[in-house]
C-alpha positions, 0 to 999 in steps of 0.5 A: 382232344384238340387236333393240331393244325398248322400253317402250310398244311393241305387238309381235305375240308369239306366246303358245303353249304356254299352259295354262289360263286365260292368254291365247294365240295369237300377239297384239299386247301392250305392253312395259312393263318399264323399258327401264334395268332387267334382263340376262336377255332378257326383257321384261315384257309386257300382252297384248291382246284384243279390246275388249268393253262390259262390260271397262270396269267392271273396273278391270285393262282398259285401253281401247286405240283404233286410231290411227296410232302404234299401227297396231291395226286394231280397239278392243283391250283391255290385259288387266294382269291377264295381265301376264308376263315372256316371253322375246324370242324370242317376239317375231315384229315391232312393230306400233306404240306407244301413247301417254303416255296409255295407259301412265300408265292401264296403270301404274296399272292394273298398280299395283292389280293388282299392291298397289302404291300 
């Protein structure tokens, strides 16, 4: 049975084997490819990580507060600059969602990212 898997959904994934600097571990991250777009079972995903003070001068880090849509238990970063296409089985359960607000800040952070204008 297909799970369904939607854009703006934070779901725990499990990350490893990883090698270098890409984040790892088994880690809450937000779905944000189109939910119209592609065959493959994958999804386009942004980790996140823990919330740090300094994160909010660089522009790539979006600023994630617990709330209860998105049932994160502590403030939480979307790094997109560590966005990636991974494959749904390494996807454990979904957490939560977060809001409209959110994504249009994690679009425009993939944008810049990214070179799009």
């Amino acid at each position: 049975m297909k799970i369904s898997m939607k854009q703006g959904e934070i779901w725990q994934i499990n990350l490893d084997p990883t090698v270098g600097a890409e984040i790892q571990k088994i880690r809450p991250s937000i779905i944000v490819s189109d939910d119209s777009i592609g065959k493959l079972p994958l999804k386009i995903i942004v980790p996140l990580s823990d919330w740090k003070d300094h994160y909010s001068k660089v522009p790539w880090m979006v600023r994630v507060s617990p709330d209860q849509t998105n049932q994160l238990i502590k403030i939480s970063v979307a790094d997109c600059f560590q966005v990636r296409s991974i494959s749904e089985e390494r996807f454990i359960r979904k957490v939560g969602e977060v809001d409209l607000t959110n994504m249009v800040f994690i679009k425009k952070a993939l944008a810049l990212v990214l070179s799009i204008e």
